[in-house]
C-alpha positions as CSV (number, residue, x, y, z in Angstrom):
1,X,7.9,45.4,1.2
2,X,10.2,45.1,4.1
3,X,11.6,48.1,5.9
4,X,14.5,49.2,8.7
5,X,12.8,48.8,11.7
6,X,10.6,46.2,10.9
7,X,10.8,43.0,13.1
8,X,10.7,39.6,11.0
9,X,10.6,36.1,11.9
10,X,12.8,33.4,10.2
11,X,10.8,31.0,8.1
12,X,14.1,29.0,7.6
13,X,16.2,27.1,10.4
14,X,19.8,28.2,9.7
15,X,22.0,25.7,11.3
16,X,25.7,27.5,11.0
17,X,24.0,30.7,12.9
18,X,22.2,28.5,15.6
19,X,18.7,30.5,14.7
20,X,15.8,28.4,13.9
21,X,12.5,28.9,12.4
22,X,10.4,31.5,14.4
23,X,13.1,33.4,16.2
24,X,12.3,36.9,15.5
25,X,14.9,39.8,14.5
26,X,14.8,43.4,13.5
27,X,15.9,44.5,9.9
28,X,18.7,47.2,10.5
29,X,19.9,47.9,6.6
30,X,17.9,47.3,3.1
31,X,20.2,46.5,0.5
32,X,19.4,47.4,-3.3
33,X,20.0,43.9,-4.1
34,X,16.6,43.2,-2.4
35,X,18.6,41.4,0.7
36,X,18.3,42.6,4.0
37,X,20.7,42.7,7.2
38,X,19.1,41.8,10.6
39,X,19.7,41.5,13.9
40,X,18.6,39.0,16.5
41,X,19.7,39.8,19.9
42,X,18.5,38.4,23.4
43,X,16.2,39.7,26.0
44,X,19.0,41.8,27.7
45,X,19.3,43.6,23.8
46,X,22.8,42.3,23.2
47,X,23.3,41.3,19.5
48,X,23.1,37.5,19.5
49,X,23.6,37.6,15.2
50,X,23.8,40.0,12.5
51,X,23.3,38.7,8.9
52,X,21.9,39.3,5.6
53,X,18.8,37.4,4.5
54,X,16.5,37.8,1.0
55,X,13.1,38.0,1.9
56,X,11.7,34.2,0.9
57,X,13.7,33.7,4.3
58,X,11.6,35.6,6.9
59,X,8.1,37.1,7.1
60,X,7.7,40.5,8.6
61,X,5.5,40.3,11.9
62,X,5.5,43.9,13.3
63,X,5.8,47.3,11.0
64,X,8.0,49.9,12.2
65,X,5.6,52.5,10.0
66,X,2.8,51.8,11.4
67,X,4.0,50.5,14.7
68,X,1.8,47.6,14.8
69,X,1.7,43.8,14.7
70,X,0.2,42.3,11.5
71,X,-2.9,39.7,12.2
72,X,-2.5,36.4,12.2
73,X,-4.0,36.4,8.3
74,X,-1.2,38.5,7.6
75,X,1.4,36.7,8.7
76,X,-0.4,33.4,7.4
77,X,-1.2,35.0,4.0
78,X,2.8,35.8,3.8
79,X,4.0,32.2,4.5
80,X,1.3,30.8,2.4
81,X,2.6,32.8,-0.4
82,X,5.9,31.3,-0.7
83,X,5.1,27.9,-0.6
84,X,4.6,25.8,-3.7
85,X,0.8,25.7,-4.8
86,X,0.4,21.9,-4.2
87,X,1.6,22.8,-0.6
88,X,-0.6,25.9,-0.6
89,X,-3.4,24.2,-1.6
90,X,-3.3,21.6,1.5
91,X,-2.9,24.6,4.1
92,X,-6.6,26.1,2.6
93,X,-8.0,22.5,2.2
94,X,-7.1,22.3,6.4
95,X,-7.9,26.0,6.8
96,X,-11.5,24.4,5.0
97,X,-11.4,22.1,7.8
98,X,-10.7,23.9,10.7
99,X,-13.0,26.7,9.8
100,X,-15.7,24.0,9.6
101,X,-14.9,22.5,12.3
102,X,-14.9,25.6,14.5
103,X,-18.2,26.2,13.3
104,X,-19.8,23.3,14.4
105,X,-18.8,23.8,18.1
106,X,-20.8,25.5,20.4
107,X,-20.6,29.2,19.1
108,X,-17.0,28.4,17.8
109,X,-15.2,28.1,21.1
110,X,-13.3,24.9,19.5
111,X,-10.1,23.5,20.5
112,X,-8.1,26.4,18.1
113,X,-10.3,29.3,18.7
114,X,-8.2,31.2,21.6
115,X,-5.2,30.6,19.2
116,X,-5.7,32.6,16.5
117,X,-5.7,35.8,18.2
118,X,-2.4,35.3,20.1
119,X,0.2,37.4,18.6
């Protein structure tokens, strides 16, 4: 469950805000109506938006408790989870194929290798 601190990343493009999937903003306030106010700001730490999202909107990417970044299977696990199973299923049928594929390269130093374990 998301918590204040927490950095997320938008899984959504929303247009009227000018933030796009992938930009990355801290969650400031929980509300009991499971929605949850964030702010993006820029490099300098000025507040570029503030607004509320529900969670199917974001994935977290970073725990404040903990103070670490979650692994790539994390993160992948979490936007797996909201897709629709049909979808789901052809992101672990090309998982299946990238995993295989991996493996048959010269002790898996494939074209995606150095990828997954970039933040």
């Amino acid at each position: 469950m998301p918590d204040i601190g927490d950095v997320i990343e938008l899984t959504i493009d929303i247009p009227g805000r000018n933030l796009r999937a992938g930009v990355q903003g801290t969650i400031v306030h929980c509300h009991d109506n499971e929605a949850y106010e964030v702010e993006f700001t820029n490099e300098d730490g000025e507040t570029l938006d503030f607004l509320a999202l529900r969670a199917e909107q974001f994935i977290v990417v970073w725990r404040a408790e903990t103070q670490e970044w979650l692994s790539v299977a994390e993160r992948a696990a979490a936007l797996i989870a909201n897709l629709p199973d049909e979808t789901a299923q052809e992101v672990l049928d090309f998982a299946r194929f990238l995993s295989a594929r991996s493996r048959q390269t010269a002790g898996g130093k494939g074209l995606f290798a150095g990828r997954l374990n970039s933040p």
